[in-house]
C-alpha positions as CSV (number, residue, x, y, z in Angstrom):
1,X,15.5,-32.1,-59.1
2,X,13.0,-33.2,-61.4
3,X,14.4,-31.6,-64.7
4,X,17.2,-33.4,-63.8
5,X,15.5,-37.0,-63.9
6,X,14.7,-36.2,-67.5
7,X,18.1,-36.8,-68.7
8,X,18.4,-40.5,-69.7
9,X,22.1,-40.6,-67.8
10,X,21.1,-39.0,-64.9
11,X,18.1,-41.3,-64.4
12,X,20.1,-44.6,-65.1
13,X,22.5,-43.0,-62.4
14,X,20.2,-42.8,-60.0
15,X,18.4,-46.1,-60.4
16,X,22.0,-47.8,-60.2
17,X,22.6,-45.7,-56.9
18,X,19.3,-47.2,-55.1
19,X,19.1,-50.4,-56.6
20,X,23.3,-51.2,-55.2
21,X,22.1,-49.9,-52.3
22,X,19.2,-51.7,-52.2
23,X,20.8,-55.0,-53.0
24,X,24.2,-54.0,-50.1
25,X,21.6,-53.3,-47.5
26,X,18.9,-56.2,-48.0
27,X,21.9,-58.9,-48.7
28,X,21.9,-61.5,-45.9
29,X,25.3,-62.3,-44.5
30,X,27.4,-65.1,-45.5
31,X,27.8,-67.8,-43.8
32,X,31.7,-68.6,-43.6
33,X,32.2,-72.0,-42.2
34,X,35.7,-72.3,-43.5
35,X,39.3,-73.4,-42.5
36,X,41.8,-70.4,-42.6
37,X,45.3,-70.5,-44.3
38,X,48.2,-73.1,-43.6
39,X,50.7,-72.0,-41.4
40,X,53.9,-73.4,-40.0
41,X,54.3,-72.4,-36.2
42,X,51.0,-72.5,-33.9
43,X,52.7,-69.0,-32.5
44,X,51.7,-67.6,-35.8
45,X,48.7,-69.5,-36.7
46,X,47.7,-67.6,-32.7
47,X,48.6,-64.4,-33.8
48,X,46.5,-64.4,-37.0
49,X,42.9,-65.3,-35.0
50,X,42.0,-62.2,-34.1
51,X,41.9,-60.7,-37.9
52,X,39.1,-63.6,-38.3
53,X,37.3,-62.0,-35.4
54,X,34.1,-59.6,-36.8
55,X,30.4,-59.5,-35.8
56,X,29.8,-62.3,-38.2
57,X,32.4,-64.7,-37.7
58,X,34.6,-66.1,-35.1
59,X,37.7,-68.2,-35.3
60,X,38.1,-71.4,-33.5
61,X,41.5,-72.8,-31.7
62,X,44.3,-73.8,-33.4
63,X,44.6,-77.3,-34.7
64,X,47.7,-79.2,-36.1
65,X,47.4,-81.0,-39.3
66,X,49.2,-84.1,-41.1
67,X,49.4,-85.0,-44.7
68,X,51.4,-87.8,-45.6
69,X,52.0,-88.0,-49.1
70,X,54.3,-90.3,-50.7
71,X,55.6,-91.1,-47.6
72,X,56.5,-87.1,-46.9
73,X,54.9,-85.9,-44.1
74,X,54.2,-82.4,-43.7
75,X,52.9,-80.3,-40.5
76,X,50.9,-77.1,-40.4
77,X,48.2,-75.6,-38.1
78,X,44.9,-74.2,-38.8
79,X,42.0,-72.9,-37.3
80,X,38.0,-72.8,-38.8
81,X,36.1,-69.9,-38.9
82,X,32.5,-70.2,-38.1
83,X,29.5,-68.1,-38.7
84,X,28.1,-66.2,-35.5
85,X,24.5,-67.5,-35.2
């Protein structure tokens, strides 16, 4: 191994390998705090909560949403997906 850490590649290698894995596994998580995708039913906006669901984050309940614009309203539901504390 070490007449291998003479060659200027395999060195640079090798520090790139520990120093990505250095920076993946001292990283602290982000925090997500934020509202998902627009969608039109609250059927579908339920069946996409659970892909929000990991050890970090959770999503919330579904929530209908208004935006009257020039006098055209539109509907859609959402959900927020919060950081696990």
């Amino acid at each position: 191994m070490p007449k291998i850490l003479r060659r200027p590649r395999a060195r640079s290698l090798v520090a790139a390998v520990v120093g990505g894995g250095l920076v993946l596994g001292l990283a602290a998580p982000a925090h997500a705090n934020y509202i998902s995708p627009k969608f039109k039913t609250k059927a579908a906006c339920n069946a996409a909560r659970p892909t929000y669901v990991s050890s970090w984050t959770s999503p919330g309940p579904c929530l209908r949403q208004y935006d009257d614009t020039n006098g055209k309203v539109t509907k859609w539901w959402d959900f927020i997906v919060t950081t696990r504390y």
